[in-house]
Residue, then its C-alpha position, 0 to 999 in steps of 0.5 A: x847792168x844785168x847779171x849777165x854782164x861781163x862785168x857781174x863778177x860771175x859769182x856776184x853776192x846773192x841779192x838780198x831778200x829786199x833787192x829780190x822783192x823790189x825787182x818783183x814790181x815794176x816800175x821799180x820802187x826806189x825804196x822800202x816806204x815806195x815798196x811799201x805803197x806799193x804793196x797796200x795798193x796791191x792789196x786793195x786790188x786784191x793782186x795780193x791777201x792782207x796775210x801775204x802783205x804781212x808776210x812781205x812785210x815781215x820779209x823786209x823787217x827781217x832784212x834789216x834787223x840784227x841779232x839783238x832785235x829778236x833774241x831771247x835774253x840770258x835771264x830767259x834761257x832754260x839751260x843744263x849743268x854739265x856736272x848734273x846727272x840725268x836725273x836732276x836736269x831730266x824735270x827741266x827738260x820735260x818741264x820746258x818743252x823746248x827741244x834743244x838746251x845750252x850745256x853751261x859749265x859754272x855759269x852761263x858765260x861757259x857753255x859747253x855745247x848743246x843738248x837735243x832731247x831727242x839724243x835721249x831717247x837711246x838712253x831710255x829704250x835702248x839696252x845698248x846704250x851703255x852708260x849715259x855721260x852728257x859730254x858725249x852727246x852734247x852738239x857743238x856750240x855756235x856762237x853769234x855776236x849781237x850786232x849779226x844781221x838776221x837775214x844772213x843768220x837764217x841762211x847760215x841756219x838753213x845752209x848749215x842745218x842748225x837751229x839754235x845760235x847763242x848770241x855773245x855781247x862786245x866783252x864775249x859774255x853770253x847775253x841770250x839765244x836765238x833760233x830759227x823759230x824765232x826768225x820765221x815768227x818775224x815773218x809769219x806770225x807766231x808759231x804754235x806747236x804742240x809744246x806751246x800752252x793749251x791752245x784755246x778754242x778758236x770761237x768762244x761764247x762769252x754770253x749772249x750775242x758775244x763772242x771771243x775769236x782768236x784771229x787767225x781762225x780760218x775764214x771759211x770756219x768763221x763763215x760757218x760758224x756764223x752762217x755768213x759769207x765774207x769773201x774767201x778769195x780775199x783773206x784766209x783768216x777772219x784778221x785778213x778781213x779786218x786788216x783788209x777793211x781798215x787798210x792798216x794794223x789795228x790797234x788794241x781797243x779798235x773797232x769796225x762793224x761788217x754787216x752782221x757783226x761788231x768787231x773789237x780788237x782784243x789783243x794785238x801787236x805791232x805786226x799781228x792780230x791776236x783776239x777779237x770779240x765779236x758781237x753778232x746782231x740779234x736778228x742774224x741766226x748763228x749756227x754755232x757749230x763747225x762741221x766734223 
């Protein structure tokens, strides 16, 4: 029965982003493993890139997760005494590089609200800031129960423009914190910023004819770096062509060999490749360089 039916109730539940996905292909799937053939098939028709496969993917893990899954545990949070004063949190928060900070009162399980670092600013450069005082600045708390489905959390982020949530247990004690980020990293991978760890080079000569290679290195450097030309249509990270020749998720300690180059899978995840080495025939001429 259509939406358009008498009977649709004329203000229906949003469909979720599973049913959404289903209704794309046609025939219909009858369920997410059917969902999931069909979109290796299309990969291998290449109607779709190894990286959007990925992201489908990371779309219907999320759907199905719930808050516990994906939260940072209490033992990991980074957060601010309410009886500090400016100057004894201010180290924490440069320290950590994270934008937004629970405010605890006693302990962990008592939070007060949540700083934003940016509601600092004024205090450092504006005269007429008067006289800082923490419980003036701090957000409301939002609190979420552990067995919260993630799909819904991320719409109440975006609806309600938060980005941070904490995350209570059964007996209303504090047991971790999620964001936004968090999410969205279930579906596209990791997101690095410019608080992250120094990132390293995207290509690095060990010695030799043998390279490290962070796997999300855009296809089209790799091409030139190498001097080669594997098919930019296809993929946009060098990832998506290993992913595309093995047709599944390698594994730490894999490897496949593509023309020139031996490809071996340094570091991965479940959902995500991270670092290859790469060994380069000797017979093929490297450029070694990118263009500015």
């Amino acid at each position: 029965m259509s939406d358009d039916s008498p009977h649709s109730n004329n203000g229906s539940k949003q469909k979720s982003l599973l049913k959404n996905i289903i209704q794309w292909f046609s025939p219909e799937p009858k369920n997410k493993d059917e969902l999931v053939n069909v979109l290796a098939d299309a990969q291998n028709r290449e109607l779709i890139n190894p990286e959007t496969k990925l992201m489908i993917e990371g779309v219907l893990e999320v759907s199905e997760m719930k808050v516990r899954d994906i939260m940072i545990p209490r033992s990991q949070m980074v957060t601010i005494d309410r009886n500090h004063n400016l100057n004894e949190f201010l180290p924490i928060i440069l320290e950590s590089g994270h934008s937004r900070f629970p405010v605890v009162n006693e302990d962990i399980d008592h939070v007060d609200g949540i700083l934003l670092a940016k509601d600092l600013l004024a205090f450092g450069f504006s005269s007429e800031a008067g006289e800082f005082s923490l419980k003036d600045i701090i957000r409301p708390a939002i609190i979420v129960p552990e067995s919260k489905k993630v799909e819904p959390l991320l719409k109440e982020f975006r609806s309600n423009r938060y980005h941070m949530a904490l995350v209570a247990d059964e007996y209303g004690g504090i047991s971790g914190v999620i964001t936004i980020e968090d999410i969205l990293e279930q579906i596209v991978g990791e997101i690095e910023d410019e608080t992250d760890d120094e990132i390293e080079e995207d290509i690095k000569l060990l010695a030799g004819n043998v390279y490290n290679v962070r796997a999300l290195t855009d296809l089209e450097d790799f091409n030139e770096y190498f001097n080669c030309q594997f098919n930019e249509k296809s993929a946009d990270t060098i990832a998506g062509i290993i992913i595309g020749q093995l047709n599944h998720m390698p594994k730490k300690g894999e490897q496949v060999s593509l023309g020139h180059f031996e490809f071996k899978v340094l570091a991965a995840d479940s959902r995500r490749l991270q670092m290859l080495q790469v060994t380069v025939d000797k017979k093929h001429n490297v450029r070694g360089k990118l263009s500015d």
